[in-house]
Backbone as CSV, one residue per row, in Angstrom:
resi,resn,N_x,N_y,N_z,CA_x,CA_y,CA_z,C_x,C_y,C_z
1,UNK,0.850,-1.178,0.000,0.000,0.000,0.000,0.892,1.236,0.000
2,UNK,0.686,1.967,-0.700,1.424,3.747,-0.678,0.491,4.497,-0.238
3,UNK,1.113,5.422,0.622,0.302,6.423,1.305,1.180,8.127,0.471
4,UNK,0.169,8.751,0.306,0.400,10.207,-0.406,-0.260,11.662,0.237
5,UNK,1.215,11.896,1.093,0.771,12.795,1.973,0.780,14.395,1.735
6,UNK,0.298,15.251,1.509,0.304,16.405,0.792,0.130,17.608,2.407
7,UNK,1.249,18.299,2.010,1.112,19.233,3.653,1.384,20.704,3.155
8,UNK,0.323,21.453,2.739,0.646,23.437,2.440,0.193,24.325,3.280
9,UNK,0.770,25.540,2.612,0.725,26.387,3.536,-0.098,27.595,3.058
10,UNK,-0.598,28.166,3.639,-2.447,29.179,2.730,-1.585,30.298,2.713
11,UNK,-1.868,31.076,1.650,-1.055,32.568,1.234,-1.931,33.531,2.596
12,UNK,-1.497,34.248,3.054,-2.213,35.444,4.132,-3.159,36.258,3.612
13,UNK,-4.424,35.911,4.252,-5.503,36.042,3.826,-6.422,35.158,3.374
14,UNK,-5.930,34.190,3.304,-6.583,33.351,2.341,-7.751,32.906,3.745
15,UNK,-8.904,32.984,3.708,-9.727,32.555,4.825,-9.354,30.635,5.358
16,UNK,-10.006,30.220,6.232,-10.616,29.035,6.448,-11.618,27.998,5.530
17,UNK,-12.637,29.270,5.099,-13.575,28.120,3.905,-12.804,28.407,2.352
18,UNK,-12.228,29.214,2.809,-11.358,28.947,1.059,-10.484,27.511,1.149
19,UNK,-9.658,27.510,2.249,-9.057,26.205,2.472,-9.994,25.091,2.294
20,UNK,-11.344,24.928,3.347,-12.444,23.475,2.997,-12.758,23.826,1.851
21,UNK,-13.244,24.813,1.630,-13.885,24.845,-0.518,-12.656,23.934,-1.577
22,UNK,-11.271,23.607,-0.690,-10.101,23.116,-1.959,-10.175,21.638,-1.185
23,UNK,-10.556,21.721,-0.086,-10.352,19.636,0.459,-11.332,19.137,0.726
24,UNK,-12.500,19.911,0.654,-13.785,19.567,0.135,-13.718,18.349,-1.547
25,UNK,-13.504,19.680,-2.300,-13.341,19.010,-3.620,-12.096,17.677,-3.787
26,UNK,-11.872,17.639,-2.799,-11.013,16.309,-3.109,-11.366,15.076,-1.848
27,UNK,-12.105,15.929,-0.885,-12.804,14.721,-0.442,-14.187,14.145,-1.577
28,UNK,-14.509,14.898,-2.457,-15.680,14.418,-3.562,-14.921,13.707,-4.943
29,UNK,-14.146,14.449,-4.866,-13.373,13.670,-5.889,-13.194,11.962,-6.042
30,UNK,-13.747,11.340,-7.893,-14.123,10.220,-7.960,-13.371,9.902,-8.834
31,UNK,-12.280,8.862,-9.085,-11.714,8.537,-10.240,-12.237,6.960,-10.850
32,UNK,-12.572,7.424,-11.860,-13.312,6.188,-11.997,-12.275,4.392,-12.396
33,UNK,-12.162,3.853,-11.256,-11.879,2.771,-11.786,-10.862,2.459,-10.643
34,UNK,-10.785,3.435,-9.960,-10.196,3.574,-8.331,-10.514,3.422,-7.516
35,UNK,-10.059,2.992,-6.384,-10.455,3.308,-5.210,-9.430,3.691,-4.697
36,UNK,-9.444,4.433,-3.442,-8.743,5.418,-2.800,-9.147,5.783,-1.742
37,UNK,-8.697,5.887,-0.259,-9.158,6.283,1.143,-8.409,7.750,0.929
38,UNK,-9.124,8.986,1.267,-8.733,10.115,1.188,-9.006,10.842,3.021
39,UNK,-8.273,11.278,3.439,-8.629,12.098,4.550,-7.458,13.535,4.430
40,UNK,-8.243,14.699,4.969,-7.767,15.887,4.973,-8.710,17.051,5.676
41,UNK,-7.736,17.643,6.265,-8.091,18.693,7.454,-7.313,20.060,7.466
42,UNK,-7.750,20.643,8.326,-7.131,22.251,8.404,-6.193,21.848,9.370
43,UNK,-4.957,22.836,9.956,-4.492,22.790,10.840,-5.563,23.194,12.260
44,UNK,-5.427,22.793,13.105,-5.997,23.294,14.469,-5.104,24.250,15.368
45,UNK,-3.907,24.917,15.209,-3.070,25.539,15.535,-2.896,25.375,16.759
46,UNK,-2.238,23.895,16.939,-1.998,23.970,18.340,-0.758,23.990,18.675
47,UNK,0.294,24.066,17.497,1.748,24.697,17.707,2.097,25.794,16.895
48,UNK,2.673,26.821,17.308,3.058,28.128,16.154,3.933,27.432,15.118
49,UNK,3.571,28.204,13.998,4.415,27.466,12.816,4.312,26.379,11.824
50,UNK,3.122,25.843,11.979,2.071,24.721,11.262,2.153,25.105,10.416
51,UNK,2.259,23.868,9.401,1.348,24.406,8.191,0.000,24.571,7.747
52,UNK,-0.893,24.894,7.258,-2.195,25.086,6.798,-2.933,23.783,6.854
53,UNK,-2.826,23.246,6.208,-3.884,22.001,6.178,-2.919,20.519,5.503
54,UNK,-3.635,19.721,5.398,-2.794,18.364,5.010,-3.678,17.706,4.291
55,UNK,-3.520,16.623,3.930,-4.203,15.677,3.715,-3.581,13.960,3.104
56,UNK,-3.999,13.035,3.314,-3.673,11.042,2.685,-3.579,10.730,2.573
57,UNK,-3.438,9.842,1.118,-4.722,9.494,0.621,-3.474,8.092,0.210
58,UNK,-4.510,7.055,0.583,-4.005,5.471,0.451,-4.408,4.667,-0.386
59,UNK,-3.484,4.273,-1.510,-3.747,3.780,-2.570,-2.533,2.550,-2.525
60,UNK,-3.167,0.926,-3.157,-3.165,-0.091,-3.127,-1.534,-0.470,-3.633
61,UNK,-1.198,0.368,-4.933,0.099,0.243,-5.286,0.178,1.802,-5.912
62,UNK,1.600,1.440,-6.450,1.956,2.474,-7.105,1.591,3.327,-8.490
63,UNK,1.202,2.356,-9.079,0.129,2.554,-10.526,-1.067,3.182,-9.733
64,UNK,-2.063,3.017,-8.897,-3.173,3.529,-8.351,-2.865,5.156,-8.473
65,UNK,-1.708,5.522,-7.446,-0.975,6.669,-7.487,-1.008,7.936,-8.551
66,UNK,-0.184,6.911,-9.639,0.487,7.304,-11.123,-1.454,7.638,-11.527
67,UNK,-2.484,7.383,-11.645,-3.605,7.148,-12.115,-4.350,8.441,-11.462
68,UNK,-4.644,8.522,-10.128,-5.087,9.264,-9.198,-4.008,10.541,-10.049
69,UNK,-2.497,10.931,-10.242,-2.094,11.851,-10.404,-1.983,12.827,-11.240
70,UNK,-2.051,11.390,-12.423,-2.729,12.023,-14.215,-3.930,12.221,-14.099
71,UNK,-4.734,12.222,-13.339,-6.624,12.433,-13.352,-6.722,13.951,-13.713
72,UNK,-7.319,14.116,-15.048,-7.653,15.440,-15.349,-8.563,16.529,-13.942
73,UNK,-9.048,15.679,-13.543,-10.213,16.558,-12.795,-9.082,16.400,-11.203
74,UNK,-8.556,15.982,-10.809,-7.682,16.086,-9.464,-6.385,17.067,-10.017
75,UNK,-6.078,17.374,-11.662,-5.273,18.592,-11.549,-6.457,19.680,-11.859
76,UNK,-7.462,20.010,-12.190,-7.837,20.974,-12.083,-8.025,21.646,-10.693
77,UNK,-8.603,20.560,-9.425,-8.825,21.072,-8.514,-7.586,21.654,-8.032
78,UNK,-6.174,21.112,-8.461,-4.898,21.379,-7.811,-4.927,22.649,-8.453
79,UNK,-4.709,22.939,-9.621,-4.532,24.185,-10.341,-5.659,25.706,-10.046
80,UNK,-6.755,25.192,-9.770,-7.870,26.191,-10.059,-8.235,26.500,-8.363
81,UNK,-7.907,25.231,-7.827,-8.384,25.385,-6.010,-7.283,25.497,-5.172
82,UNK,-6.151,24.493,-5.249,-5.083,24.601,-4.269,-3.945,26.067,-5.031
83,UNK,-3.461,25.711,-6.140,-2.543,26.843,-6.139,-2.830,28.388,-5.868
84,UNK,-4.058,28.602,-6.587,-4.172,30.307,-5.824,-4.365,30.558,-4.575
85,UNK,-4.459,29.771,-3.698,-3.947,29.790,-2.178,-2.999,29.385,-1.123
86,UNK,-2.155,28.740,-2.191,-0.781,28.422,-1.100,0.437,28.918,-1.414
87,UNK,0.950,29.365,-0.571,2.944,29.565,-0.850,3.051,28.582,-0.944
88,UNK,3.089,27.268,-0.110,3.967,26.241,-0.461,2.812,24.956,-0.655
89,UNK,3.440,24.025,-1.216,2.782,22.397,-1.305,3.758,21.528,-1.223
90,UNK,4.148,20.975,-0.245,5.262,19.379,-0.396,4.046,17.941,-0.354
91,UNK,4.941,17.438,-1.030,4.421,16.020,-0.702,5.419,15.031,-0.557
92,UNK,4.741,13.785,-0.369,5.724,12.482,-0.549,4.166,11.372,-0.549
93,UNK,4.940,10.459,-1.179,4.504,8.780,-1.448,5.621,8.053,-0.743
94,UNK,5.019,7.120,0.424,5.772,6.244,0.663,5.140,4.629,1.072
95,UNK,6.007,3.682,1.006,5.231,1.974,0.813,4.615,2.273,2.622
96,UNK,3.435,1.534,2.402,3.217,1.426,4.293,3.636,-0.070,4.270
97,UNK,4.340,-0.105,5.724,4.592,-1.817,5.874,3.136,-2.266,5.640
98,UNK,3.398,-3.662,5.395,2.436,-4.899,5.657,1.898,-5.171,6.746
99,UNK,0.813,-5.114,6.957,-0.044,-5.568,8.321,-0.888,-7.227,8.117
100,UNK,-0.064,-7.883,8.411,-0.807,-9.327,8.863,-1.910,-9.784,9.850
């Protein structure tokens, strides 16, 4: 299983429901022929220096990933929802061990 963790940071100003209006749309977000566990939240600022919000999302192998990443409609939301509100976006993909 790969897990794909996405952690930015909101340009100043940028409100609270501008942030859920962008992880909203990717908690709705459907790729057809996928499945995918998605979770994502705001920061709760309970240390100075957080970043903005985070979010997931756990997919079966690495092709799932590659699929979920080319999805026309998951770069629009990136392009049209996440970039005009963040300075920054990191991510990473990494294998989760095996659970027996």
């Amino acid at each position: 299983m790969i897990r794909n963790v996405v952690v930015g940071v909101a340009k100043d100003g940028v409100t609270a429901e501008q942030v859920e209006e962008a992880l909203q749309a990717l908690r709705d977000l459907r790729v057809e022929g996928l499945e995918f566990d998605l979770l994502a939240g705001q920061d709760r600022g309970l240390r100075p220096g957080n970043a903005s919000y985070c979010l997931t999302v756990d997919f079966p192998d690495d092709e799932a990933y590659r699929v979920y990443d080319a999805d026309p409609e998951h770069n629009r939301i990136r392009q049209e929802l996440f970039a005009p509100i963040s300075t920054e976006i990191r991510r990473i993909q990494f294998a989760l061990p095996d659970h027996h």
